[in-house]
C-alpha positions as CSV (number, residue, x, y, z in Angstrom):
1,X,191.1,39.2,24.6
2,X,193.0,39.2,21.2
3,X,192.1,40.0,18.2
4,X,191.5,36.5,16.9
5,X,188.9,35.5,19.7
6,X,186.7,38.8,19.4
7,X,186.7,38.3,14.9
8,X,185.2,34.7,15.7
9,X,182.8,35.4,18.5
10,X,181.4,37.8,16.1
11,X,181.3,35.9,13.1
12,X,179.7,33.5,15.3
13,X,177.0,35.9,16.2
14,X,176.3,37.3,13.0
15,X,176.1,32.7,12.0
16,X,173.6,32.7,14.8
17,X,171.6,35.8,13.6
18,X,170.9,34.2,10.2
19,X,170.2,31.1,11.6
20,X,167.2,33.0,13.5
21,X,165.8,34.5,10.7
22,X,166.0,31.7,8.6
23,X,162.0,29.9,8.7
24,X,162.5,26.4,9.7
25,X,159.3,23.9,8.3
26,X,158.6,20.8,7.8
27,X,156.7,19.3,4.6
28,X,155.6,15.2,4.8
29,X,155.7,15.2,1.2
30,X,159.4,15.6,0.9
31,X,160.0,12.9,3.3
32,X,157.7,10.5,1.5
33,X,160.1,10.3,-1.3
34,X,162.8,8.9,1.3
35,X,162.7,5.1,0.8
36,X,161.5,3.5,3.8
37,X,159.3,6.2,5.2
38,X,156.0,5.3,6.9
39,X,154.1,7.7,8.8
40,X,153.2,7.3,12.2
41,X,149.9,9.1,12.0
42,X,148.2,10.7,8.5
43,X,147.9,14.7,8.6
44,X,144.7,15.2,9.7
45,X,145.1,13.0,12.9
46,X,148.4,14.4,13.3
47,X,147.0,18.1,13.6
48,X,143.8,16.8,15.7
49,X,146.4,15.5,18.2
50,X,148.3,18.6,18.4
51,X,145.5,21.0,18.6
52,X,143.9,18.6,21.9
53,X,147.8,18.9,23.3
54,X,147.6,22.8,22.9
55,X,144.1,23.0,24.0
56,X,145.0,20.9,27.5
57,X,148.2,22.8,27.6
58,X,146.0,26.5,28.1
59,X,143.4,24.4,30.0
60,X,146.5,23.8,32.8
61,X,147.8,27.5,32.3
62,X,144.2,29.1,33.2
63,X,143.4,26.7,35.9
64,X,146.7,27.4,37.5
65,X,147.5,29.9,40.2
66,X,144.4,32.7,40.8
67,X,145.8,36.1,40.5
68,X,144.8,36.4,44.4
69,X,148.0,34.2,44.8
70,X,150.2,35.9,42.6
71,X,149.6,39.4,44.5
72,X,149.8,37.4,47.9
73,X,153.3,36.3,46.4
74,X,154.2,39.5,45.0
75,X,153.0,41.4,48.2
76,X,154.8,39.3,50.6
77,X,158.1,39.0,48.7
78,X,158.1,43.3,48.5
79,X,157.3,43.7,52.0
80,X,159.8,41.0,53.3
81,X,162.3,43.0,51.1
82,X,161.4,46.7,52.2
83,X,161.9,44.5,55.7
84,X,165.3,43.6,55.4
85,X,166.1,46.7,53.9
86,X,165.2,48.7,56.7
87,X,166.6,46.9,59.5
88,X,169.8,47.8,58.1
């Protein structure tokens, strides 16, 4: 790889680790001084409709898969591996 090619993939990286540790927000009253801005929703229904999104989100996570499944899964996979290991 020359020289040029490893300087840039690391100036690249060192672009992208800034970028991560840069805080990224987003504040309605900047964009109200845009001409021609109308919000969709005010702030308060804004944040009720994102907390019951979040909420129904963990509500799908908890009533997913019991961890009864998960070890069958886990169980199964390990001993179809040791398996095929030892037929070898």
């Amino acid at each position: 790889m020359p020289i040029s090619n490893i300087v840039i993939t690391v100036l690249l990286n060192l672009m992208y680790f800034k970028q991560v540790g840069v805080t990224h927000y987003f504040s309605f009253l900047k964009a109200r001084q845009e001409p021609g801005y109308v919000p969709m929703a005010s702030p308060r229904e804004g944040m009720a409709a994102t907390i019951s999104y979040w909420r129904e989100q963990k509500r799908k996570t908890l009533d997913g898969p019991t961890i009864y499944a998960r070890l069958f899964v886990v169980i199964g996979i390990t001993s179809c591996s040791v398996l095929l290991t030892c037929q070898t």
